[in-house]
N, C-alpha and C positions, 0 to 999 in steps of 0.2 A: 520348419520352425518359423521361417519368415512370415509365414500365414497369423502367428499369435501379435507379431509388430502392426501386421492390418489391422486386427481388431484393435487392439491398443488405440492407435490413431483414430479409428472412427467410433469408437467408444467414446475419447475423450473430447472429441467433436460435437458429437453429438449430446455431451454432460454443459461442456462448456458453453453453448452458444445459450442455453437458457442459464445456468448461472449465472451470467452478467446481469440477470434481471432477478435474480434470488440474491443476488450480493446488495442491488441495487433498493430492493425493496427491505434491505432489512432481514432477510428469509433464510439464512445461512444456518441456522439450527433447524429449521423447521425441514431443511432439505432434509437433514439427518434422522430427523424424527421419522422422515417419509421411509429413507431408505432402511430403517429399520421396520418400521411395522405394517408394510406390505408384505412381510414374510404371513402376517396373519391370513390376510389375502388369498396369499398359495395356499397356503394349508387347509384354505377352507375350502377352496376352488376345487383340491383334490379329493376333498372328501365329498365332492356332490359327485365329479366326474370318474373319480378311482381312475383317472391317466394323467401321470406327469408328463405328460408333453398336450395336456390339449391348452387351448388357447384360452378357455375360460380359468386358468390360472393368470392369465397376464390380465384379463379383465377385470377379475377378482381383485389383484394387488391394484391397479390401477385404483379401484375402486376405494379401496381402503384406505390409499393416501390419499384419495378427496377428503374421505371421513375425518385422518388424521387432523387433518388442515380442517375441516369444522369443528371438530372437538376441541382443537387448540383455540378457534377465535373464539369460541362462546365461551370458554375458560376466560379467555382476557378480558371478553366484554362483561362477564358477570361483575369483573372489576375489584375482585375477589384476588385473585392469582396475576405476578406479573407474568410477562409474555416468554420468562425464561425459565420459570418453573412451571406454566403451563406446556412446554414442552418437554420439559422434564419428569413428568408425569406421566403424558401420555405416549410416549413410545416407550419407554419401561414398561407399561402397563399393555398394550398391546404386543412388543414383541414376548414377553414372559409367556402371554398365552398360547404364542405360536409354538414356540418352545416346551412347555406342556403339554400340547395338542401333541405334538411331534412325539417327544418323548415315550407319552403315555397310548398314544393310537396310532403312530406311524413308523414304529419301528426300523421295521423290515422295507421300509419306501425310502428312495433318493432323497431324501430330504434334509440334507445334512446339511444341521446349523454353522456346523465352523464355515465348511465352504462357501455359503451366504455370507458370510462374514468376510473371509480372506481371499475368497475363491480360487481357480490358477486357470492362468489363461493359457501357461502350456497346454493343458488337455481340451481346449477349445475346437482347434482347428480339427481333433479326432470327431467330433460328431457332425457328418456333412449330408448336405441334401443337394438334389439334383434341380439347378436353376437358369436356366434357358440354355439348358443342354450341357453344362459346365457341374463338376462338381465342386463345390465350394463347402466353406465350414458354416454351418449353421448361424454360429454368433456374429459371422461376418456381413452374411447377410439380414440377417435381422436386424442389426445397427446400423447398415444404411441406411434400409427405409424407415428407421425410427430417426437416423439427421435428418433426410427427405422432409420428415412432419413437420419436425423443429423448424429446419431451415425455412420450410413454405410457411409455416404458421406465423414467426417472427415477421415474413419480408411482407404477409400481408395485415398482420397486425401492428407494426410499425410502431405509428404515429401514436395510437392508444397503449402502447405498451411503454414508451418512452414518457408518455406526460402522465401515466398511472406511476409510472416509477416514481419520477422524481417530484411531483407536487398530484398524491392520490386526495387529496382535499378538490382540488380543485377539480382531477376528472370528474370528482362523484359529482361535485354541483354541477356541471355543465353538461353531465350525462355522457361523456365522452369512454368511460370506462366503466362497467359495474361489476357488479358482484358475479356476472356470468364468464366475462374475459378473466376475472381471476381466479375460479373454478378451473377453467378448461385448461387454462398455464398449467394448474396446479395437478391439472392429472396427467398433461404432458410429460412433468416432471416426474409424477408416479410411473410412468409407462417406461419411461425413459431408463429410470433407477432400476426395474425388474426385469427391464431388457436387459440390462448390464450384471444383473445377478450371479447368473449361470458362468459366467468366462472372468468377472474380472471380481468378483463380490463386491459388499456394501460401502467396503471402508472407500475403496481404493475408486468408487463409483462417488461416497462425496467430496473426497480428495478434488478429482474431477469435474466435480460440479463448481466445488470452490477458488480453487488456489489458482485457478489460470483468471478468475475472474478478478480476484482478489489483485492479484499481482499486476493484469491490465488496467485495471480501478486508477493503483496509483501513480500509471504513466500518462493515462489520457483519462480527460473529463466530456470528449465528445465522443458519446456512445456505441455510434458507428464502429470508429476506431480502436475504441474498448472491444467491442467482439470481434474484431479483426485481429486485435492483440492478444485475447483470448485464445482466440484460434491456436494462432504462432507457438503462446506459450503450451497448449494442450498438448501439440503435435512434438514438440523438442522434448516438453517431459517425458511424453512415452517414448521416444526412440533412445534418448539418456538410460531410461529406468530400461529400458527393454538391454542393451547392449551390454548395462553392468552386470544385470539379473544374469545374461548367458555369463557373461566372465568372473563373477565369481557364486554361480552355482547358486542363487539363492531365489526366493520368490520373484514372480517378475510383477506382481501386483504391490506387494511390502517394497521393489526396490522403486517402482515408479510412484508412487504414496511419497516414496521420502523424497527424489528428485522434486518432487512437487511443491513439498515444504520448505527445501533447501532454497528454491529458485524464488518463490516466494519472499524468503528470509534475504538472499539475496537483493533483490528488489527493492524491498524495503529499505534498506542499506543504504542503495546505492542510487536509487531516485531522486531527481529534483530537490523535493523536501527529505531526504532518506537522512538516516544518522552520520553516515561517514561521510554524504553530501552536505550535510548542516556544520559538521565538522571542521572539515577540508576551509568550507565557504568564513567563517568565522574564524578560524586560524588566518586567512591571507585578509581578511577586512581588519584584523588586530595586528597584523607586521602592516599592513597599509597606514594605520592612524596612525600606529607609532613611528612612521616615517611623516608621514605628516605635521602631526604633534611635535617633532624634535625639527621640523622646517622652519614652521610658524613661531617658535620662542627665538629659533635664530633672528628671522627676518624678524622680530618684535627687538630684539636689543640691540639690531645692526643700526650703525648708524647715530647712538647716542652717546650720551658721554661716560656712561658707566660699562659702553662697551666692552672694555678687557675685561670689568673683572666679571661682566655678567658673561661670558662665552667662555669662557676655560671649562676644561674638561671639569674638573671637581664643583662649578658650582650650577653648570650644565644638571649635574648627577643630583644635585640639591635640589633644584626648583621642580624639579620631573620627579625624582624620586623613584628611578629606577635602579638597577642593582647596577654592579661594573659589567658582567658581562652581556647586559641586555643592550646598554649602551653603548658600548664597544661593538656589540655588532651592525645595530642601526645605523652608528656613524660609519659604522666602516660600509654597509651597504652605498650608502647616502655618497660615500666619497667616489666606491667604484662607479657608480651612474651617473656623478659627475654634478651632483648636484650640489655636494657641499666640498670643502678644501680647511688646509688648517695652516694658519699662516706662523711658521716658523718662527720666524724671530720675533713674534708675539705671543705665540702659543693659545690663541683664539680660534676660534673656528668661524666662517663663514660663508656666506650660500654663493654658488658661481651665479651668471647672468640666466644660465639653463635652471636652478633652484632659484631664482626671483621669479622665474615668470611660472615655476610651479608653485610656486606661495600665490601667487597671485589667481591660478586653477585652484586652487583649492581655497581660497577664501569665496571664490565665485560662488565654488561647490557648494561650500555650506553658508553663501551668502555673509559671510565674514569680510568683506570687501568695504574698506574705509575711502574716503578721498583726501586726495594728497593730504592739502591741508588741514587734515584730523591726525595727521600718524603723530602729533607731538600727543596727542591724548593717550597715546596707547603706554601702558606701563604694564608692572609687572602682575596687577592684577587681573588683566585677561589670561595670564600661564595658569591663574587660578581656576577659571571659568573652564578652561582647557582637560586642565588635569581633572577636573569633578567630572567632565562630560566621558574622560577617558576612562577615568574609574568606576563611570556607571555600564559602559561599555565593555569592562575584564569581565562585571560581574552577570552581564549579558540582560541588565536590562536596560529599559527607553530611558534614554534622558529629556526627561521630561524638565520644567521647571521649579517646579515643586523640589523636585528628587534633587537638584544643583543647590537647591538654595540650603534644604538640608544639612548636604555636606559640608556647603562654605558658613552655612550660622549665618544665613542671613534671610532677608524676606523674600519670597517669589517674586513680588514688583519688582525691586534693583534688581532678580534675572533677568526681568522681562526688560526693562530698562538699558541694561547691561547689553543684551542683545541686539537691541534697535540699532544701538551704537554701531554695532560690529559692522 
């Protein structure tokens, strides 16, 4: 059974390394269109040779997902159709026929739609040929030397494959790419998806072509390292899907499909820019201001004469306009770090030497940094400027000056104004 995890892995190897340039180019339906209506391909292949095993069935499908891929661009280009209803047309419309063809004239021949579809790679390793002296599983080896093409084709198409990807304007004028390099990709891709038919079926073949590519996309933006990561993620999906599929008894193509989506979905999550990463990152930049924010009104009314009554807990709570227990725990943070103290027999609060020279980092930070002899200027309406910037900041957009002046009722110049000051 260890035989059907080889092919897994060099299945998804062999999908993945040209995915990174199906994701990259935009082509991530059109893979699908492929790996659907090269089943035409077969069917017709069969009907010229009456043997499902000759090889002019892999040429046929081949062929057909060149065709798919020209039907689809002169669909776009008539300008008529966009580019996601012209593939949605023609692979309905192509595999229907296979499926008819099949139904009505192929009865009694292997040609069974579901398993193009779903395939099992458990019964893979049962069909083996004898290969330099070894007997091995058919699928197994046939998927190497279909990575073999891939791999050689990429490492020598490189340069042209990378600046077709990401600026194909600029290949076409400078002739670095044409319309021939994107054909032969495009039948690699055919070759690639019909090799993978027989053992792992269609789904779980764009599964493969996509989601490891997809998911390396949004770690690295240098290519290279995108189909390296590709790789990584191809090989872990199928040993993941492979291991659950033996333990609990189910598909091993439907389980490594969904590992593939999961890890995916994970990714997304959890990347750089991912949701629970933009999350996390805005959660700790919003306890930072607000430890900021409640630094800089301290250090703005230490030191003058309305000191007591502007530092007490209750009118702290007023000028900020936070709840009790939002404030109560800032200061309380603020106190254990050492930054701020509350002076007892005053009941005021103030910043220690270690919170003066962090007001003074952080006016650096945001350029809020006055000289000496301006701090009698400062009052209580920069808590104003503060609080607008902070409440442009809950609502997660830019504070811009426009957007301060808004809130305060006043005109963008005194923001601008206001600023210069700081």
């Amino acid at each position: 059974m260890i035989e059907s995890l080889y092919i897994l892995i060099i299945t998804s190897l062999a999908c993945a390394v040209l995915g990174v340039f199906l994701v990259l180019r935009r082509l991530s339906m059109v893979s699908d269109a492929i790996s659907h209506s090269v089943l035409l391909g077969i069917v017709i292949g069969y009907f010229v040779t009456k043997d499902i095993g000759s090889v002019l069935l892999i040429i046929g499908a081949s062929l057909f997902g060149v065709l798919t891929t020209v039907c689809i661009e002169l669909l776009i280009k008539s300008k008529r159709v966009t580019e996601d209803a012209s593939v949605g047309i023609i692979f309905p419309l192509f595999f229907s026929i296979a499926v008819i063809l099949i139904t009505r004239y192929a009865r009694n021949v292997h040609l069974d739609t579901e398993m193009v579809l779903i395939g099992e790679i458990i019964l893979a390793p049962l069909h083996r040929i004898n290969f330099l002296g070894l007997s091995l599983p058919k699928a197994l080896v046939q998927m190497v030397f279909v990575l073999l093409i891939n791999t050689v084709f990429i490492a020598v198409f490189f340069r042209k494959l990378k600046i077709s990807s990401f600026d194909p304007v600029y290949a076409g004028v400078a002739g670095i790419a044409g319309a021939g390099l994107y054909y032969v990709f495009m039948a690699l891709v055919s070759f690639t998806a019909v090799s993978a038919f027989e053992s792992v079926g269609a789904i779980l073949t764009i599964s493969f072509f996509i989601s490891p590519a997809a998911s390396a996309y949004l770690i690295s933006k240098d290519l290279k390292i995108t189909i390296f990561l590709a790789a990584v993620y191809a090989v872990v999906n199928s040993c993941i899907g492979y291991f659950l599929a033996v333990k609990f008894n189910v598909s091993m193509s439907g389980m490594c499909a969904l590992v593939s989506g999961l890890t995916f979905m994970i990714t997304i999550a959890v990347y750089p820019g991912g949701i629970i990463t933009k999350m996390i990152r805005y959660i700790k930049n919003k306890n930072r201001f607000s430890r900021e924010l409640l630094i800089l009104h301290i250090d703005n009314h230490t030191g003058k004469k309305n000191a007591l009554g502007e530092l007490g807990y209750s009118t702290i709570r007023e000028h900020i306009a936070w709840s009790d227990r939002k404030l109560k725990y800032v200061l309380d943070k603020l106190i254990k770090k050492g930054y701020v103290y509350r002076a007892k027999e005053r009941g005021v609060y103030s910043l220690t030497e270690t919170g003066k020279k962090l007001s003074d980092d952080i006016r650096k930070h945001y350029r809020l940094r006055v000289r000496e002899n301006d701090m009698a200027k400062i009052d209580t309406g920069r808590d104003d400027y503060i609080s607008a910037i902070y409440e442009l900041i809950e609502k997660k957009e830019i504070a811009t000056n426009k957007k301060i002046s808004e809130i305060l009722g006043v005109k963008a110049a005194s923001v601008s104004e206001m600023l210069k000051n700081w």
